[in-house]
MARDOTOR-251712 format. One record per residue (C-alpha): residue number from 1; z, x, y; residue in one letter. Coordinates in Angstrom, 3 decimals. Last residue first. Example, Ala and Ser with C-alpha at 12.3 -4.5 7.8 and 13.67 -1.06 7.14 Angstrom:
<2; <7.140; 13.670; -1.060>; "S"> <1; <7.800; 12.300; -4.500>; "A"> 
***
This chain:
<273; <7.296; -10.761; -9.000>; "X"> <272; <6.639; -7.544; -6.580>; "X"> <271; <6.138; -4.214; -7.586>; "X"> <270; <6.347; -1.508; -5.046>; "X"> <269; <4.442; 1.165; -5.307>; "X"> <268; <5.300; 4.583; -3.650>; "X"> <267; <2.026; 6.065; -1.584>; "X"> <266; <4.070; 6.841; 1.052>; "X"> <265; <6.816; 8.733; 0.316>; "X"> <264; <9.931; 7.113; 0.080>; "X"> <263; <12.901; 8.262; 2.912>; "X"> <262; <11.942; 5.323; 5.021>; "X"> <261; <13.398; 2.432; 2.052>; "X"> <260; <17.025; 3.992; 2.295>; "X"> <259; <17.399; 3.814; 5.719>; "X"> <258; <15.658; -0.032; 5.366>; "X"> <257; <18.039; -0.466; 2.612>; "X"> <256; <21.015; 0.399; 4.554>; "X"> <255; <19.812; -1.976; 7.671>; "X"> <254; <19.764; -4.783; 5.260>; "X"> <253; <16.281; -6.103; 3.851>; "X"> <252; <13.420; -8.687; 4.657>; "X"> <251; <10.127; -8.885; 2.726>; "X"> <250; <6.952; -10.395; 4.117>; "X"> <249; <5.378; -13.474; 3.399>; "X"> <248; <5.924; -15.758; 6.583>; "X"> <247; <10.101; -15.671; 6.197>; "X"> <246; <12.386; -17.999; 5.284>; "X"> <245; <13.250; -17.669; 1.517>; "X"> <244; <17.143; -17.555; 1.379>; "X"> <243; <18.884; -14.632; -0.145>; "X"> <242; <20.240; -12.787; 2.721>; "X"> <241; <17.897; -14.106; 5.889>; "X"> <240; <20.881; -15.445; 7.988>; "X"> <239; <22.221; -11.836; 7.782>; "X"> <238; <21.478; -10.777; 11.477>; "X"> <237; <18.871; -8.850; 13.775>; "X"> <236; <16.385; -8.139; 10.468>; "X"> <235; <14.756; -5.816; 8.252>; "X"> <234; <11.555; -4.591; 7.331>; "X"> <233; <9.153; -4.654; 4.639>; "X"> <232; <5.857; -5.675; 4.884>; "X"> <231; <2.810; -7.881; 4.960>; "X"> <230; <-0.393; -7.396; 6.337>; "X"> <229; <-1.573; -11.087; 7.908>; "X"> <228; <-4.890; -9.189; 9.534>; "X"> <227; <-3.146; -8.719; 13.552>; "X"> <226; <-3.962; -10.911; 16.359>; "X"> <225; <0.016; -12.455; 16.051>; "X"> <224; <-1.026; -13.171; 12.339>; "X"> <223; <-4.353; -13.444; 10.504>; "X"> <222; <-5.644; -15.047; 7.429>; "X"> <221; <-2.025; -16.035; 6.807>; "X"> <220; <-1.700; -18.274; 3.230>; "X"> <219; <-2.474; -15.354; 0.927>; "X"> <218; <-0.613; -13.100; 3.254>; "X"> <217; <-1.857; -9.582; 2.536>; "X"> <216; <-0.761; -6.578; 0.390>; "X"> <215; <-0.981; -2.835; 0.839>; "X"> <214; <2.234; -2.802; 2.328>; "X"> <213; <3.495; -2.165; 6.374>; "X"> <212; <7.130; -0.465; 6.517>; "X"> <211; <8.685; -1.602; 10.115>; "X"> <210; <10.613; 0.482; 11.935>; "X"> <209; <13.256; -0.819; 14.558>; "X"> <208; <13.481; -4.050; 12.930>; "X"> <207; <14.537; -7.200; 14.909>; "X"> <206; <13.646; -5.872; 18.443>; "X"> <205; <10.189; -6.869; 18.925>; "X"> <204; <7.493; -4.781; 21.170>; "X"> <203; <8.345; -0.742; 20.688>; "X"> <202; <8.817; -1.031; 16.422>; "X"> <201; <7.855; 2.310; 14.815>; "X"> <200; <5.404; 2.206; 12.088>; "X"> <199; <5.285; 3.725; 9.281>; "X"> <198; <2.467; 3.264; 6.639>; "X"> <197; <1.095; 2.295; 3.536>; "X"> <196; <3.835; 1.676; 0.973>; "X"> <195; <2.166; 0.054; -2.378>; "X"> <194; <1.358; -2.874; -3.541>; "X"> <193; <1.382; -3.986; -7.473>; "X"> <192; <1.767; -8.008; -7.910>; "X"> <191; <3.270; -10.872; -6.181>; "X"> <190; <2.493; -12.357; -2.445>; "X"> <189; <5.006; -13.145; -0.760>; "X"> <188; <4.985; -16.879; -0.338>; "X"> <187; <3.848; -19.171; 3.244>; "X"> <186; <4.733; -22.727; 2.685>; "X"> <185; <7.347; -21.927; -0.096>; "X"> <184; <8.890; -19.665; 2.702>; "X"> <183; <8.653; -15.665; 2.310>; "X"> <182; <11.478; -13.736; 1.104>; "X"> <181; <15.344; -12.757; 2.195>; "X"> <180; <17.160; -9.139; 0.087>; "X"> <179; <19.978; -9.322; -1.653>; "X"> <178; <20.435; -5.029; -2.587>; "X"> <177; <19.774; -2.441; -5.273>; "X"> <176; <19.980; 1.574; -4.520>; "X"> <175; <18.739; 4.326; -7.034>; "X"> <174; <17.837; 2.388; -10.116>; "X"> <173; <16.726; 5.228; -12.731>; "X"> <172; <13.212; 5.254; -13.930>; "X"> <171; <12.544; 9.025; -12.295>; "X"> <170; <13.814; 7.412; -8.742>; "X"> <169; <14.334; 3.617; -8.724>; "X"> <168; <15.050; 1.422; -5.893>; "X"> <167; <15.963; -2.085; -6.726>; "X"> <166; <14.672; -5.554; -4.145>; "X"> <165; <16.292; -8.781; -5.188>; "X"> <164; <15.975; -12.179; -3.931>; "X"> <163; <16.720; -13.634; -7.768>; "X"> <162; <13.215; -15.273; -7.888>; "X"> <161; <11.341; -12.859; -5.613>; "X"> <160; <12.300; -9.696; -7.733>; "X"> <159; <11.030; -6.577; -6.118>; "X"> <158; <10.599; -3.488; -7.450>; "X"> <157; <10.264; 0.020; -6.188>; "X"> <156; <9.263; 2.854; -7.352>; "X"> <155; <10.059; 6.649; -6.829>; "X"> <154; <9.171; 9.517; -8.880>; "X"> <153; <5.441; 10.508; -6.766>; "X"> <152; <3.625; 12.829; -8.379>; "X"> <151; <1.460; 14.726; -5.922>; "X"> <150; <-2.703; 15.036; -5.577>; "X"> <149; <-4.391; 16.377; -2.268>; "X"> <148; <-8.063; 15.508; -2.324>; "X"> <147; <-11.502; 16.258; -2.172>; "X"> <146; <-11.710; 19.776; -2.753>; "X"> <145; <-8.808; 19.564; -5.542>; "X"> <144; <-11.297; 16.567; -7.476>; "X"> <143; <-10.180; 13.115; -7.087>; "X"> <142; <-13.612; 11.901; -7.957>; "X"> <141; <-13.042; 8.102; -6.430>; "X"> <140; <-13.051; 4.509; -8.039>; "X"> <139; <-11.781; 0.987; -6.658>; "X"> <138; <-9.070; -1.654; -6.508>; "X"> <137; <-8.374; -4.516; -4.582>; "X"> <136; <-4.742; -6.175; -5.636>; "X"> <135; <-4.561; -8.223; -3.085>; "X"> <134; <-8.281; -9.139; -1.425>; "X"> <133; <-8.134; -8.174; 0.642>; "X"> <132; <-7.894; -4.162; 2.059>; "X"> <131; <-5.058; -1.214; 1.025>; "X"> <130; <-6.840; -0.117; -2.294>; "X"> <129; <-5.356; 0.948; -5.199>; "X"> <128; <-6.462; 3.622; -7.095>; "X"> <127; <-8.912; 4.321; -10.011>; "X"> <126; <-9.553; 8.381; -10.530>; "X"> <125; <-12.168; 10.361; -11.169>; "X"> <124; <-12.338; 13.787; -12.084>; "X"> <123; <-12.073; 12.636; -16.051>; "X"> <122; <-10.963; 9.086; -16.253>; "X"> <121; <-8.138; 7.927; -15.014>; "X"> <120; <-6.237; 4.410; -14.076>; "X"> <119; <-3.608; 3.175; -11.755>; "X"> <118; <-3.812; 5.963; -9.724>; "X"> <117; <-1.465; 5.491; -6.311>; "X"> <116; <-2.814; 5.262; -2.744>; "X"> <115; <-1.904; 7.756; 0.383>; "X"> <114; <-3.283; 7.663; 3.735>; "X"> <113; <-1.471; 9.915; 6.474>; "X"> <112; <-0.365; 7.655; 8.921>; "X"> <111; <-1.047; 6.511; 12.204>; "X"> <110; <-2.277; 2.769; 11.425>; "X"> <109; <-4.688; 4.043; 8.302>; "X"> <108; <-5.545; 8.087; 8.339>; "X"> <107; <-7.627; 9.609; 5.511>; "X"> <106; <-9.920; 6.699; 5.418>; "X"> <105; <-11.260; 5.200; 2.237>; "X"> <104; <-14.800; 4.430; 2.598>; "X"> <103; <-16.555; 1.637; 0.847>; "X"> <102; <-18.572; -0.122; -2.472>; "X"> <101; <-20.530; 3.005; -2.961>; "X"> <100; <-23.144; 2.892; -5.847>; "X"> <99; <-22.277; 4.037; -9.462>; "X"> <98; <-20.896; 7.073; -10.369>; "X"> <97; <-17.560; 6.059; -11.432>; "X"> <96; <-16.934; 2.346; -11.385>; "X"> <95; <-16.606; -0.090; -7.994>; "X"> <94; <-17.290; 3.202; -5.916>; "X"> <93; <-14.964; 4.334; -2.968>; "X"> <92; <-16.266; 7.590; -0.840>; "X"> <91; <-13.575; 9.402; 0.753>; "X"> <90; <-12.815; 10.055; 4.649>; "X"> <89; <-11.476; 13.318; 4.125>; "X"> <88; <-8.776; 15.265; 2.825>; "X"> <87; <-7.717; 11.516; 0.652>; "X"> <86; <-4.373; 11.765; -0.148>; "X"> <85; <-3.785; 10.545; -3.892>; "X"> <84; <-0.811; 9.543; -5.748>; "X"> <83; <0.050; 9.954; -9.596>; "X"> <82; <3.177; 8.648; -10.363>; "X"> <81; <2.705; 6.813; -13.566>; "X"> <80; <2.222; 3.267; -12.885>; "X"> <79; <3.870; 0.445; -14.232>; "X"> <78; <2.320; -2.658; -15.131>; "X"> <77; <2.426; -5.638; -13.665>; "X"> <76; <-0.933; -5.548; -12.022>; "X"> <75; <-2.469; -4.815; -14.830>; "X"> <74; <-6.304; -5.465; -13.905>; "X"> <73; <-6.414; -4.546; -10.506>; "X"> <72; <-9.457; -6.402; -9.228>; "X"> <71; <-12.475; -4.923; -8.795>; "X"> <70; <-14.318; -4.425; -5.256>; "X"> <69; <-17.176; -6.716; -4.216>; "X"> <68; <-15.160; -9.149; -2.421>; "X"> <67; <-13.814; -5.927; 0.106>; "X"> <66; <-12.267; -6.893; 2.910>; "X"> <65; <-10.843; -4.725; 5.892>; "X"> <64; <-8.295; -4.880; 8.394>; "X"> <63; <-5.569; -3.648; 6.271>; "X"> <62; <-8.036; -0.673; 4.962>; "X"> <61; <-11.293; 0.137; 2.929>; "X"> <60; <-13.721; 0.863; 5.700>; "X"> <59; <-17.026; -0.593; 5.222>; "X"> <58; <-20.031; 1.863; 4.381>; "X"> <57; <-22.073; 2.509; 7.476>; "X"> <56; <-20.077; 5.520; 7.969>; "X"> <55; <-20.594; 7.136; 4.714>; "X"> <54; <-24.505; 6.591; 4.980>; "X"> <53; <-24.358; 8.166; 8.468>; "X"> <52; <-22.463; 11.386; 7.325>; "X"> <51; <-25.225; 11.647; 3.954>; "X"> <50; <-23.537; 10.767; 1.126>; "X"> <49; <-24.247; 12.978; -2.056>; "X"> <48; <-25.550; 11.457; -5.276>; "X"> <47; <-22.800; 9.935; -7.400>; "X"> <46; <-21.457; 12.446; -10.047>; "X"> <45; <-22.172; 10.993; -13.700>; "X"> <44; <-19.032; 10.624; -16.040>; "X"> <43; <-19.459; 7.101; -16.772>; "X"> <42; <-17.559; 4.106; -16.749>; "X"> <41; <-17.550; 0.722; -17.974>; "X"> <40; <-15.012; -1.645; -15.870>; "X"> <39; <-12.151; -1.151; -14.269>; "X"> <38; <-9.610; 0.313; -16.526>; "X"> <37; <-9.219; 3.381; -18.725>; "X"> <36; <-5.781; 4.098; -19.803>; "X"> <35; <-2.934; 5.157; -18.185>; "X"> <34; <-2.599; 9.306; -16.346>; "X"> <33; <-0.270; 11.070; -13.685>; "X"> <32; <0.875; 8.687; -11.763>; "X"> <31; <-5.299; 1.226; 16.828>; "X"> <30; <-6.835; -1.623; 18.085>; "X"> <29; <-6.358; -4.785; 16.351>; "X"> <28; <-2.937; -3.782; 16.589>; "X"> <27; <-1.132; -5.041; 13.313>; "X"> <26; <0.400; -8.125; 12.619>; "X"> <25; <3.346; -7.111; 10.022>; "X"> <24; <4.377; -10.067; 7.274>; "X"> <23; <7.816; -7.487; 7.910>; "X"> <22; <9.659; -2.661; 6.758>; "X"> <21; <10.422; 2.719; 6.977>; "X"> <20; <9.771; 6.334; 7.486>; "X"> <19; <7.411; 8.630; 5.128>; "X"> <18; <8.241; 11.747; 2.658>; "X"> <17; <5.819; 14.142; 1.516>; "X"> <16; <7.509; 16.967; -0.683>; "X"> <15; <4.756; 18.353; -2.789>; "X"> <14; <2.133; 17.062; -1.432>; "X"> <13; <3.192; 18.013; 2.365>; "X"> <12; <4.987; 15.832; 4.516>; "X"> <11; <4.236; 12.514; 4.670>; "X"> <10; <3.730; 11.352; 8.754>; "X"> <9; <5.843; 8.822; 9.878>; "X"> <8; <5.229; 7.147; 13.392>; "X"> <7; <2.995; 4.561; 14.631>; "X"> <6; <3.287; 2.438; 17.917>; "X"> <5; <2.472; -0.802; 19.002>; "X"> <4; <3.964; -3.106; 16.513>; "X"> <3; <3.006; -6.646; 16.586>; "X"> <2; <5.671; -8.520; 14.701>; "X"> <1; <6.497; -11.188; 12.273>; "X"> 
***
């Protein structure tokens, strides 16, 4: 576990965005292409406008956030296709297209540029996932070019918690594999799609010197060290984590997967089972 203090990693642009680096992280309290249709009926109506103070009032969809009203991602072992999203301004989330707000996706989240993957389209709208609790929270925005910067991201990562395994792919083709340590039975990693939110650079603990936060949150941590239980990747002062399950929930790697890990773009999914 840590408390970071300081953010770094900023994706470059769509075309070539890149991001740095990986724990169960306790944050600051300061500081694809195309599947099918999912999520729910949907229709092709615009939502009416948002006035500035409507958008604000809505809650913010990020690590510190949760949304109960927001649907569930309904495959969550599937694969994606690439497609990820960057948000030009705060965007407006809605549970299906065109019907009333659920929340506001910010363009930043802990220093970084936010990017989430499509799971599902549908027209100008798009369903990605969402970075707030519950896991797997998922929601709808019209990912027109005004609103939004769209790239295809090739990388994906998967993470096997039974064999302690965590693969690199690039264009379907593993990359990188290595014996990675997971959370304790008391306190799990939890399974399903996530994604790479952020990078942050460690200045407090010395066991990773970045740390990759996820999308996902401890499902036995409500909070951790003041922060919301996110968990993430990072890595670790020795090998006594190598295939053994001792952490809070996040996911420990070697130093070369960590190097390896920082080069993704944020955005990439990582599938965890």
């Amino acid at each position: 576990m840590i408390t970071p203090q300081v953010s770094c990693g900023h994706a470059r642009p769509p075309a070539i965005y890149a991001l740095l680096a990986l724990i169960l992280v306790a944050l600051p309290l300061s500081g694809c292409g195309t599947t099918a249709n999912q999520g729910g009926a949907v229709t092709s109506s615009a939502p009416p406008s948002q006035s500035p103070e409507a958008l604000a009032a809505l809650p913010e969809a990020n690590t510190f956030g949760e949304l109960t009203s927001a649907p569930t991602d309904p495959l969550p072992a599937a694969p994606t296709d690439g497609e990820v999203l960057h948000p030009k301004e705060d965007a407006v989330i809605h549970r299906v297209p065109g019907a009333e707000p659920i929340a506001r996706l910010p363009k930043t989240q802990i220093g970084s540029p936010t990017w989430v993957p499509v799971i599902a389209r549908q027209g100008e709208w798009a369903q990605v996932l969402l970075p707030a609790r519950p896991n797997g929270a998922t929601g709808w925005l019209r990912a027109t070019p005004e609103a939004v910067e769209s790239a295809v991201n090739d990388f994906h990562v998967t993470v096997d918690l039974a064999d302690f395994r965590l693969e690199i792919r690039e264009a379907g083709k593993p990359t990188g594999s290595w014996t990675i340590g997971t959370g304790k039975p008391e306190h799990p990693t939890p399974t399903g799609r996530a994604f790479i939110l952020a990078s942050i650079r460690e200045s407090v603990n010395t066991y990773s010197p970045i740390v990759l936060p996820l999308s996902s949150h401890s499902d036995s941590h409500e909070t951790f060290g003041g922060g919301p239980g996110t968990v993430g990747l990072h890595t670790w002062p020795d090998e006594s984590f190598v295939g053994k399950a001792t952490s809070h929930g996040c996911i420990r790697v070697p130093r070369e997967a960590l190097d390896r890990l920082v080069e993704l773009p944020l955005g990439t999914v990582v599938q965890i089972a």
